[in-house]
Each structure stands twice: as structure tokens, then as C-alpha cells.
N, C-alpha and C positions, 0 to 999 in steps of 0.2 A: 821091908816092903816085899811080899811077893810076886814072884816074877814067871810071866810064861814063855817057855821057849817059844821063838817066832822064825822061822827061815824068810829071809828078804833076798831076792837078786838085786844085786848093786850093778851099774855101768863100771865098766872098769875106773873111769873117771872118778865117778862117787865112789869107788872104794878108796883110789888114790888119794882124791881130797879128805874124806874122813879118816884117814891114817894119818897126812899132815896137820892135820888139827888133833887129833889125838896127839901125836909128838911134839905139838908146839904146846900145848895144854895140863899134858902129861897125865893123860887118863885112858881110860880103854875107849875101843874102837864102839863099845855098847853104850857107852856112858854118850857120846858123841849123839849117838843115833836115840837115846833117850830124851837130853835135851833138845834136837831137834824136830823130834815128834810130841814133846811137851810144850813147847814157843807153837808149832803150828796148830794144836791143837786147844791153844786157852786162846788165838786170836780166830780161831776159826767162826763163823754165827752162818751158821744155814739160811740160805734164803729159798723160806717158804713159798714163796710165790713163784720164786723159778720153779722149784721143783713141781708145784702144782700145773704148774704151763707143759711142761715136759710129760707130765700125767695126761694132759687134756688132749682126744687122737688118739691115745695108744691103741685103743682097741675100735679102730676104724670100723669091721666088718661086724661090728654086733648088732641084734637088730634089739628095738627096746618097745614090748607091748605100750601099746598106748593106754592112756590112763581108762578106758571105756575095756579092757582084757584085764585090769586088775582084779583081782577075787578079793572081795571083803568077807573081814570073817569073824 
């Protein structure tokens, strides 16, 4: 598998814990943070409709010709 370098800030916390589970596991510190970006990313499923709500608003100040300034053409 190819692989891209990634820089991540960790809490010092989450570095601690993923070092203890590397050691009790006995694999690297990558592999840890592989599998857990793998489990959240096959349970993960977008919800379209949030993200559409969070769309709707965004752009408050715009003004939008009324259908009678359209140009047909």
C-alpha cells in the first residue's frame, strides 16, 4: 500500500494513549492511528441534509434578480 506522509498534532494525552496501545498491541505508533482513522472512516455516512441546512443562509447579503431580469437567449 502506498503511503503519504501526514503531519497530525496530537494532545499530549492522545499521544500518551496511542503509545500505550501501541505497547500493549505491539505495533507502531502509525499503525494505531491507521486503524483508527480506518474504523472511523468505513462507519462514517454524511448526512446530506445537514450539510445542505448549514448551506441554506450562507450567503445572506446577496441579492437574486427576479425571474422578470432574467435574459433568455
Amino acid at each position: 500500500m502506498a503511503a503519504t506522509r501526514t503531519q497530525v498534532y496530537l494532545t499530549e494525552q492522545q499521544r500518551q494513549r496511542i503509545d500505550e496501545l501501541a505497547g500493549i498491541e505491539v505495533v507502531t505508533m502509525t499503525e494505531i492511528v491507521r486503524r483508527a482513522l480506518d474504523a472511523y472512516l468505513s462507519s462514517y455516512v454524511p448526512d446530506a441534509s445537514a450539510s445542505f441546512s448549514r448551506a441554506l443562509g450562507a450567503a445572506t447579503d446577496i441579492e437574486v434578480p427576479s425571474r422578470d431580469e432574467w435574459q433568455r437567449g
